[in-house]
C-alpha positions as CSV (number, residue, x, y, z in Angstrom):
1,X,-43.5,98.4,-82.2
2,X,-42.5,101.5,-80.2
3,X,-39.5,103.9,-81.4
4,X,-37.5,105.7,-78.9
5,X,-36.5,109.2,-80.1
6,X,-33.4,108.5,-78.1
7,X,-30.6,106.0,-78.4
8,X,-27.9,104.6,-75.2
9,X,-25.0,103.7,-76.8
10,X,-24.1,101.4,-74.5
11,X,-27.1,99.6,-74.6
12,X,-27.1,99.3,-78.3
13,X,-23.3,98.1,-77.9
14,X,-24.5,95.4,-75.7
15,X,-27.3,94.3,-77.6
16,X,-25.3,94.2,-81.1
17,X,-22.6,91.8,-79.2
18,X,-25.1,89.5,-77.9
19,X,-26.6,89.4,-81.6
20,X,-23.1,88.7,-83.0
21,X,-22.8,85.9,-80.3
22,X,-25.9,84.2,-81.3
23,X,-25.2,84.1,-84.8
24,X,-21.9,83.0,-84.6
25,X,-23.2,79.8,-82.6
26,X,-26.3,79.6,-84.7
27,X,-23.7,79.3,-88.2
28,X,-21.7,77.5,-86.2
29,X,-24.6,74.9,-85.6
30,X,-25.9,75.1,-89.0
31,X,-22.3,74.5,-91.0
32,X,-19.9,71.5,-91.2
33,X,-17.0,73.2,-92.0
34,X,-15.7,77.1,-90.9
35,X,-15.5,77.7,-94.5
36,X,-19.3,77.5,-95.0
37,X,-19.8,79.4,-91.5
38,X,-17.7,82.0,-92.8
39,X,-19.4,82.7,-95.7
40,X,-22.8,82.5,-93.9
41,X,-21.9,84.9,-91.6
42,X,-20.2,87.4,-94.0
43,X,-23.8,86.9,-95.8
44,X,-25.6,87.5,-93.1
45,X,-24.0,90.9,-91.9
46,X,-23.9,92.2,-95.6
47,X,-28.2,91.7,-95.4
48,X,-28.4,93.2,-91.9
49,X,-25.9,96.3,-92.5
């Protein structure tokens, strides 16, 4: 894995919406109801921050 000294924020902006949008339709797909995607996705973000 390579690690870039420097960081584009707009890149990184980009990339964390496109994240966002994949797990949104991923819970989405895995949950009946929006309660349970709800709480999957709050899950989620509280491992990944």
């Amino acid at each position: 894995m390579v690690n870039f000294t420097w960081k584009d924020p707009k890149l990184e902006d980009r990339n964390g919406k496109i994240v966002e949008y994949i797990i949104e339709i991923t819970v989405q797909a895995m949950t009946e109801t929006k309660k349970e995607g709800m709480k999957a996705k709050m899950a989620f973000k509280s491992i990944t921050c």
